[in-house]
C-alpha positions as CSV (number, residue, x, y, z in Angstrom):
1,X,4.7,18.1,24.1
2,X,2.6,21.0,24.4
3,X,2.7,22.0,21.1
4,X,1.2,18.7,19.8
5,X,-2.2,18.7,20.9
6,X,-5.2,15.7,19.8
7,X,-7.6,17.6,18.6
8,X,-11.4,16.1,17.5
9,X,-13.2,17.3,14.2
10,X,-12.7,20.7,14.3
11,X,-11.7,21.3,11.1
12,X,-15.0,23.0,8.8
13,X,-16.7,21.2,6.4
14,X,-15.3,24.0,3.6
15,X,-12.2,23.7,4.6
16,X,-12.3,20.0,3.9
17,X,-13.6,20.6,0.7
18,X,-11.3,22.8,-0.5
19,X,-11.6,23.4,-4.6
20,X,-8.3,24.9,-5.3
21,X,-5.1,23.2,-6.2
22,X,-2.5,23.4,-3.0
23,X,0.4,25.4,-3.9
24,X,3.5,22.8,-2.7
25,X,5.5,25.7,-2.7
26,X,3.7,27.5,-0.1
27,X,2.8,24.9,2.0
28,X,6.0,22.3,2.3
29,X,9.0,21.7,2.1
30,X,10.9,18.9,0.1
31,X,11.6,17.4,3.1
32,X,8.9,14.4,4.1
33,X,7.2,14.2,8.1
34,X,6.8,11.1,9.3
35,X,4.2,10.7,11.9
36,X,4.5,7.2,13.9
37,X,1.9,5.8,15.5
38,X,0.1,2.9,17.7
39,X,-2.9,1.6,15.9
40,X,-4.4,-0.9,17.9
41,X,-8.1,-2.3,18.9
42,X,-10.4,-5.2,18.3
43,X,-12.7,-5.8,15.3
44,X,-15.4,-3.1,17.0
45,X,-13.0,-0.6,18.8
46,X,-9.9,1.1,17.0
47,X,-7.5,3.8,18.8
48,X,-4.7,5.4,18.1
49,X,-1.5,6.7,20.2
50,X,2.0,9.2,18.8
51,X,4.7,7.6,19.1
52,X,6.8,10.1,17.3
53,X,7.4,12.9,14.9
54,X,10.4,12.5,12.3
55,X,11.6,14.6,9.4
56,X,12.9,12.8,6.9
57,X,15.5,14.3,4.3
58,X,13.5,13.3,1.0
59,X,9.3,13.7,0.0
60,X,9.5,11.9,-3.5
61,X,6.0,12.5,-4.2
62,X,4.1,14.4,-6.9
63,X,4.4,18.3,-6.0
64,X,1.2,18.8,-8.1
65,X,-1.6,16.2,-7.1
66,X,-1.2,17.2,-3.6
67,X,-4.7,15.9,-3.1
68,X,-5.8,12.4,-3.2
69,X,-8.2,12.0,-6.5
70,X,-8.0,8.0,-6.8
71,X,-10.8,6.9,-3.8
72,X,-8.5,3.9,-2.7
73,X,-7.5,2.4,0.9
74,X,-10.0,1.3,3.8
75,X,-8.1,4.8,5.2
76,X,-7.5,8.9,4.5
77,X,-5.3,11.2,6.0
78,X,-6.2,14.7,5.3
79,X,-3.9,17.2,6.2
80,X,-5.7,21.1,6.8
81,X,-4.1,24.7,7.1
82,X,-4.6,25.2,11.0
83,X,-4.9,29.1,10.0
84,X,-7.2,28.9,7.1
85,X,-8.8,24.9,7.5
86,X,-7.8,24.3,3.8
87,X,-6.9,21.3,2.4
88,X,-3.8,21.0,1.4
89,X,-2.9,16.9,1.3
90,X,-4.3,13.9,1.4
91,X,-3.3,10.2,0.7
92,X,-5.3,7.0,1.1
93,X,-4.0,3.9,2.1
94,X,-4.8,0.6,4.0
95,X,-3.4,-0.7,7.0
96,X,-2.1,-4.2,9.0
97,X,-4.7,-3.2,11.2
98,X,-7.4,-3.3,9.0
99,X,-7.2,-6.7,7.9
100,X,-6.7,-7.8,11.4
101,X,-9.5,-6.4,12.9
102,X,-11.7,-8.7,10.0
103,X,-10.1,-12.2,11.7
104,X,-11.5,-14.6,14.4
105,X,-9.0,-13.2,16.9
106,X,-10.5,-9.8,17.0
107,X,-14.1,-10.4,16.3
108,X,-13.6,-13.1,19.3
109,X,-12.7,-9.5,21.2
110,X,-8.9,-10.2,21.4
111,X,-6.8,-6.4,21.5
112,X,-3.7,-6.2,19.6
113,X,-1.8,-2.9,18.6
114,X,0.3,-2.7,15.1
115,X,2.7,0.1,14.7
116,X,2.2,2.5,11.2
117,X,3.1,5.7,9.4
118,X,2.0,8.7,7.8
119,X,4.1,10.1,5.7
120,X,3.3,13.8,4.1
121,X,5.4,16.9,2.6
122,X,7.1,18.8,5.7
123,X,4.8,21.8,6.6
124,X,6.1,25.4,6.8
125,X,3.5,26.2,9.2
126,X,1.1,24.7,11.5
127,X,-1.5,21.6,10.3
128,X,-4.1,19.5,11.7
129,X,-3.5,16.2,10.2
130,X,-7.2,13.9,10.6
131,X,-7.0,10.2,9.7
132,X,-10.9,8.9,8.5
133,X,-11.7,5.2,7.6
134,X,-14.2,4.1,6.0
135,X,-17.3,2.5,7.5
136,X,-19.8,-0.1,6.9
137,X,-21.0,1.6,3.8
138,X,-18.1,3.0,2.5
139,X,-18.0,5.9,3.7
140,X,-14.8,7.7,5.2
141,X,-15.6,9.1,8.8
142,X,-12.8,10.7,11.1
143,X,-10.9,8.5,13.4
144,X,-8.0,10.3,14.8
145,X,-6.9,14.0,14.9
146,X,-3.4,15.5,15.3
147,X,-2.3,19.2,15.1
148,X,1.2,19.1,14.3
149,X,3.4,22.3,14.7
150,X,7.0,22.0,12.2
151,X,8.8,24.2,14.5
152,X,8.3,21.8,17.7
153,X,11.6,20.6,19.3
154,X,10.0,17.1,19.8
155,X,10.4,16.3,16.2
156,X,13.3,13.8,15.8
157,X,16.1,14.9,13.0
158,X,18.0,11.7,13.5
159,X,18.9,9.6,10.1
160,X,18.9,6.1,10.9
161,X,20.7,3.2,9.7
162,X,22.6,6.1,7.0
163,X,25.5,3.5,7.3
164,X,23.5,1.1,4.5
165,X,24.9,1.3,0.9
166,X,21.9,2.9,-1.8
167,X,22.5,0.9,-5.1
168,X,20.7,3.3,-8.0
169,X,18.5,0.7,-10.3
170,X,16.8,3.0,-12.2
171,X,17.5,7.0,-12.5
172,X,14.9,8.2,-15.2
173,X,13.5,11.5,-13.8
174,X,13.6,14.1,-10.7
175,X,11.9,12.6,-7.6
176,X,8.8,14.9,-8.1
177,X,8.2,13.5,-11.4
178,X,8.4,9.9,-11.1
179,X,7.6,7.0,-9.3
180,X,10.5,6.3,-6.4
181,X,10.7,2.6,-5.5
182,X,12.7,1.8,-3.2
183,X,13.7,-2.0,-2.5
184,X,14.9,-4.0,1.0
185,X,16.2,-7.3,1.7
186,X,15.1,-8.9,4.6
187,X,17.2,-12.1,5.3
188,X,20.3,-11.4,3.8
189,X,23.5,-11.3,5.6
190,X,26.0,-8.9,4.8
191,X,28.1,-12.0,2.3
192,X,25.1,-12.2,0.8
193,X,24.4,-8.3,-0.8
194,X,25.4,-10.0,-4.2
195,X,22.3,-12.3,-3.8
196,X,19.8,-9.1,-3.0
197,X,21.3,-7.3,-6.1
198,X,20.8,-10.3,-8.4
199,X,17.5,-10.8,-7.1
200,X,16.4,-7.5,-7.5
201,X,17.7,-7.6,-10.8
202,X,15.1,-10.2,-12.0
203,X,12.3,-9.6,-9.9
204,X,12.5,-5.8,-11.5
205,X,12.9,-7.4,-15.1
206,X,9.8,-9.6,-14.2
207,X,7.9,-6.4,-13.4
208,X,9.1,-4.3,-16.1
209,X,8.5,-7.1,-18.6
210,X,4.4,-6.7,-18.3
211,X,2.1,-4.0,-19.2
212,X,1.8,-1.5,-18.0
213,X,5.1,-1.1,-16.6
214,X,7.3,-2.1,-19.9
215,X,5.7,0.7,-21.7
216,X,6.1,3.1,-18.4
217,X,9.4,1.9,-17.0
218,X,10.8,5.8,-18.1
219,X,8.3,7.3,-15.3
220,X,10.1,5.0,-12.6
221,X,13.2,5.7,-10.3
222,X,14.3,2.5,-8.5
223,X,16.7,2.3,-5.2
224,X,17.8,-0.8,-3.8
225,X,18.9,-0.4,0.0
226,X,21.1,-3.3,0.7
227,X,20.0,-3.8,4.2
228,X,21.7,-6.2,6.3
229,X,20.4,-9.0,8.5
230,X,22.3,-11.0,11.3
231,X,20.8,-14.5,9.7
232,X,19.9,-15.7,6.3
233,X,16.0,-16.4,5.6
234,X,12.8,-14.9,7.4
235,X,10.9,-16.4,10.5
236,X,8.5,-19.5,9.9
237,X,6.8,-19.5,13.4
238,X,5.0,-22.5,12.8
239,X,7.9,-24.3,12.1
240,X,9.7,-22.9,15.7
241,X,12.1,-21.4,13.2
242,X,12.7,-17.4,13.9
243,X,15.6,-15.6,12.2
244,X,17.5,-12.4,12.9
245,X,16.0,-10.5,10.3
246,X,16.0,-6.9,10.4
247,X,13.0,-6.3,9.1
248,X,10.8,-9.1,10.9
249,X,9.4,-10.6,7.7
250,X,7.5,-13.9,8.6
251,X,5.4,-16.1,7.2
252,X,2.2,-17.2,9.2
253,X,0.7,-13.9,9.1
254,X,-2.9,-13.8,10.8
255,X,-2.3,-18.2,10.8
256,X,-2.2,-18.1,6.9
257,X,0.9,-20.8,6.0
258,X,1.9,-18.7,2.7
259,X,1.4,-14.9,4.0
260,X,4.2,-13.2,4.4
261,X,4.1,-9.6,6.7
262,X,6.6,-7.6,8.7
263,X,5.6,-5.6,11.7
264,X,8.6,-3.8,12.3
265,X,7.2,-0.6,10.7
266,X,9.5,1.5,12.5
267,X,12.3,-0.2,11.5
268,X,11.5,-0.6,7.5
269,X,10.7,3.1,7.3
270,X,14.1,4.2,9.2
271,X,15.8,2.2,6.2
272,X,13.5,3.4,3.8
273,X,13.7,7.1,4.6
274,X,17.5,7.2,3.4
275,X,15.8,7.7,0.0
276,X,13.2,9.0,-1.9
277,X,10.6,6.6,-2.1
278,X,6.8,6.3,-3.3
279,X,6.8,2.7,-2.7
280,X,8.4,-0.2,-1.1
281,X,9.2,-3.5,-2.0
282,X,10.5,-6.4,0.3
283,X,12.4,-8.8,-1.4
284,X,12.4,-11.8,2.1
285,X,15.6,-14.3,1.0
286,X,13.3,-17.3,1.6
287,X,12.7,-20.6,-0.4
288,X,9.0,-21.2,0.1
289,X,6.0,-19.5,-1.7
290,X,4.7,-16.5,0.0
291,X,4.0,-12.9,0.1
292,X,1.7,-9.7,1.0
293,X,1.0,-6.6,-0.2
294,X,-0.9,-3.7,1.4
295,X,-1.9,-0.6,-0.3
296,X,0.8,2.4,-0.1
297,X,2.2,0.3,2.4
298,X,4.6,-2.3,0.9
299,X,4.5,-5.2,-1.0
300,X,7.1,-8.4,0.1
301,X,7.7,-11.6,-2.1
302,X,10.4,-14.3,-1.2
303,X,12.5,-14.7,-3.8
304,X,14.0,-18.1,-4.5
305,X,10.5,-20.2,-5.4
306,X,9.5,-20.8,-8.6
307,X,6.8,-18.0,-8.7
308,X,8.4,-15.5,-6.9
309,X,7.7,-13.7,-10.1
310,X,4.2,-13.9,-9.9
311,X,4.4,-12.9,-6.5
312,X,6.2,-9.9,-6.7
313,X,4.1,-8.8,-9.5
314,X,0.8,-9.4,-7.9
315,X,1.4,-8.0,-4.7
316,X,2.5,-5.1,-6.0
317,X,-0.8,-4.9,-8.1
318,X,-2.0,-4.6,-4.2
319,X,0.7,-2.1,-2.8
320,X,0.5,0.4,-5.6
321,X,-2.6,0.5,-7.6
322,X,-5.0,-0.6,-4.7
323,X,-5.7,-3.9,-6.4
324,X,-8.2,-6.6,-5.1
325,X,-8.0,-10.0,-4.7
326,X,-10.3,-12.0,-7.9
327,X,-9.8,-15.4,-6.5
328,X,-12.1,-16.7,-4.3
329,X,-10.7,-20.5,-3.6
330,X,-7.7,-19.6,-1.3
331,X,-7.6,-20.1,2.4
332,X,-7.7,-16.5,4.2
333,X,-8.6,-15.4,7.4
334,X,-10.8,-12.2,6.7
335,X,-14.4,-12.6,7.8
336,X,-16.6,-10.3,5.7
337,X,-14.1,-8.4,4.5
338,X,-17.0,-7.4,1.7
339,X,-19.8,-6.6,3.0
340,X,-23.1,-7.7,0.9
341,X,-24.7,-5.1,-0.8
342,X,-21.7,-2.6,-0.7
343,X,-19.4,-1.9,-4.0
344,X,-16.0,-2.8,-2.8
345,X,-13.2,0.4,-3.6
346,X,-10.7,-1.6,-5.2
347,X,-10.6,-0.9,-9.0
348,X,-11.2,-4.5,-10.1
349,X,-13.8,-5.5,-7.7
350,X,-17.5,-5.0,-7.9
351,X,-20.6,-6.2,-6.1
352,X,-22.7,-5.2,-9.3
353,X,-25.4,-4.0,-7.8
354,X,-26.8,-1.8,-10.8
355,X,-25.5,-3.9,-13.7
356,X,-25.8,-0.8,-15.8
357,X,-23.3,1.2,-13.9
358,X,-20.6,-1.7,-14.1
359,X,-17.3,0.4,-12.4
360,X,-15.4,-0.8,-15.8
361,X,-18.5,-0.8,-17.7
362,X,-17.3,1.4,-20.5
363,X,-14.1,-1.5,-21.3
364,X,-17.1,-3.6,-21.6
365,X,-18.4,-4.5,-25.5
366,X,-21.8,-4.1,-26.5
367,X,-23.6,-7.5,-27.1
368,X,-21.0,-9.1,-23.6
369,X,-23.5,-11.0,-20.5
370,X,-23.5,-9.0,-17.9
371,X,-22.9,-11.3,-15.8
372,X,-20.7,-13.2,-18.0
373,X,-20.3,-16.8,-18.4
374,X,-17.1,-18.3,-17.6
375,X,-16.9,-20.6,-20.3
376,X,-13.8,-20.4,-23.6
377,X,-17.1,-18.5,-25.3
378,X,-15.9,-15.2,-23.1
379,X,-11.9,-16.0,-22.6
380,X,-10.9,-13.0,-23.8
381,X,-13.2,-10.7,-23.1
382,X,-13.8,-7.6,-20.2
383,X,-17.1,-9.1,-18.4
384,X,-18.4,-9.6,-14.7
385,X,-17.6,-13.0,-13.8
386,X,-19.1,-14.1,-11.0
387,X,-16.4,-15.4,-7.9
388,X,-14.2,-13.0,-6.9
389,X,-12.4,-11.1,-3.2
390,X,-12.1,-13.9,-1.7
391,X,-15.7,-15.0,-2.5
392,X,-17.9,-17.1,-5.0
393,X,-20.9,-15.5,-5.0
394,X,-21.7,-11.7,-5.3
395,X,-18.9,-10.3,-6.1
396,X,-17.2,-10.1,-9.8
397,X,-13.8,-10.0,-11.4
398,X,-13.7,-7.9,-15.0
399,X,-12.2,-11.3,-16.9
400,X,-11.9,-14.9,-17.0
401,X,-8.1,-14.9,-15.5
402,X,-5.5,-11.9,-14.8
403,X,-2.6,-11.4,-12.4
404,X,-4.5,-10.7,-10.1
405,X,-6.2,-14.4,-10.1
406,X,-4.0,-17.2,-10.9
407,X,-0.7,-18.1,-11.7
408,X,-1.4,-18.9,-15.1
409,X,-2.1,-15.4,-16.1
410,X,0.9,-13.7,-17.7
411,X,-0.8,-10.4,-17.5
412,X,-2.5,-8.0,-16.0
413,X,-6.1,-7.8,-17.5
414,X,-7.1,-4.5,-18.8
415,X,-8.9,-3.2,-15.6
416,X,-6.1,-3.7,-13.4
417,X,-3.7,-2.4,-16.4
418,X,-6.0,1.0,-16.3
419,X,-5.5,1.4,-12.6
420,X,-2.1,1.1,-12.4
421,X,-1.6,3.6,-15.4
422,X,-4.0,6.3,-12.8
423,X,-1.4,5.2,-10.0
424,X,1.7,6.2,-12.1
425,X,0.0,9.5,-13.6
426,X,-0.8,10.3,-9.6
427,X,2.5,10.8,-9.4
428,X,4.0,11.8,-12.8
429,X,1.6,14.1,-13.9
């Protein structure tokens, strides 16, 4: 593949800091590329391998913020003119990786390798496409370097699984100018499509029934992909039950009873790629309470508990708008997933450590504690209330309860409700 060649920081520093507004017309086409990789490692070592290149028929994303302005996602890819080193696209997002490498399996030294994708405009003409993450402080530095060339033979054309029925939700705006969601069952047999579309039906009623979303539904485009399975219900490993479900959801996730992950990347994003799509949403035709959401990667609820609702709601919260965790009582398996005396980059999170530079200090009323007692005094108010990412010390939520806490909140609070609104403009305006 000698026309795909690793290449290690050799893009400039002006290039990367490129002030102008990419033209899309000059630099893509509508179609998406799909890079596939190995992303594998231990909680000190990372590497990446290709494992293909794929054009997709469909980039649904914003033709005008080609570059990433919202600072979200433990990751970066940066996409540079090989002719010129400008920057013409970039996208952060968060990986399965990532929140493995925090757990006692791979701080004990244990390697495991997760599979992930990239997905960017297709170029016209050659690009080095550099991955960065961010380190102990924050700070993005390069990880991985590709020079991709959009006239190499190696890149697979194939459409996969174009045999599955696309069931439009939603049809409010063209691709470019609205948010594409696209939603897959995982554990539905092929009697059971009439279940997916019913659930999908009030899981997006759910969704579109809070703020910000009621008053922004017109900016969305939804899909529903009814994707197939050979069994009903996703794997339970703990149990000894495993399913044939297409897309591998399963609870037990890094040991974690109620989190729900699927690491058949490949497989999602071949169903996925038969439409435009910004976003993803699982729906996994299970019974108990469980979930996940990762930022721009997908968010998955099952469907038939009694909070499903606040499930899907809240891990999308995750998936889309890069929102945190607030509660801080839950088993998880991350170890120092926050490091002390570094501001975390979700929206709703914050270490505080100048309590004069709050990151949502300006939704903060003169005369509130900062920090702010959690007492009924402060209820309604936009504070810092200490617990918080998992955590119950040092690190602060903006109010008393939200979405993103508990399941008593029927709302999203107004940080989180500002955050999603940047998401949706990312791609509308």
């Amino acid at each position: 593949m000698k026309a795909i060649t690793a290449l290690v920081f050799l893009v400039s520093i002006a290039g990367r800091a490129a002030a102008f507004a990419p033209d899309f017309d000059r630099h893509f086409t509508a179609q998406a590329l799909r890079i596939d990789l190995h992303h594998g490692g231990d909680a000190a070592r990372e590497t990446y391998s290709l494992d293909e290149l794929r054009a997709e028929p469909f980039y649904a994303g914003s033709r005008t913020n080609l570059v990433d302005t919202l600072n979200l996602g433990e990751y970066i890819v940066r996409v540079f003119d090989l002719k010129t080193n400008a920057l013409i696209f970039s996208r952060g997002y968060s990986t399965v990786f990532a929140e493995w490498s925090t757990t006692d399996e791979a701080l004990a030294g244990f390697t495991r390798v997760f599979h992930e994708s990239i997905v960017m405009p297709f170029p016209k003409a050659p690009v080095q496409v550099r991955i960065e993450r961010r380190d102990r402080n924050r700070v993005f530095k390069p990880v991985f370097d590709l020079a991709v060339d959009p006239a190499d033979w190696h890149i697979n054309r194939e459409r996969r699984f174009r045999e599955l029925r696309v069931v439009e939700l939603l049809d409010n705006a063209p691709s470019e100018r609205a948010v594409d969601l696209v939603i897959l069952g995982d554990g539905y047999r092929r009697d059971e499509m009439h279940k997916l579309r019913k659930d999908a039906d009030r899981l997006l009623g759910a969704l579109f029934d809070m703020e910000p979303f009621k008053s922004r539904k017109r900016d969305f485009n939804v899909r529903l992909v009814e994707t197939v399975s050979a069994d009903s219900d996703i794997d339970e490993p703990r149990e000894g039950r495993w399913k044939g479900n297409l897309l591998g959801c399963s609870f037990d996730a890094f040991d974690i009873p109620r989190y729900v992950l699927s690491f058949s990347n490949k497989v999602m994003r071949d169903v996925a790629g038969n439409v435009p799509y910004d976003a993803v949403l699982i729906l996994a035709n299970a019974k108990r309470y469980g979930g996940g959401g990762i930022y721009q990667l997908y968010a998955i609820s099952t469907v038939d508990n009694e909070h499903s609702a606040f499930v899907f709601t809240h891990e999308f919260g995750h998936s889309f708008a890069g929102l945190g965790d607030e509660y801080y009582t839950s088993e998880v398996a991350y170890n120092d997933m926050y490091p002390r005396g570094v501001e975390p980059w979700e929206p709703n999170i914050t270490a505080m450590l100048d309590s004069t530079a709050v990151k949502w200090g300006d939704l903060i009323a003169p005369g509130t504690p900062v920090p702010t007692p959690d007492d009924s005094l402060h209820a309604d108010v936009v504070g810092c209330f200490e617990g918080a990412g998992y955590s119950a010390k040092g690190l602060y939520r903006p109010t008393r309860d939200c979405r993103m806490f508990s399941k008593k909140a029927d709302s999203f609070c107004p940080v989180c409700r500002r955050a999603i609104e940047r998401a949706i403009d990312h791609y509308v305006k």
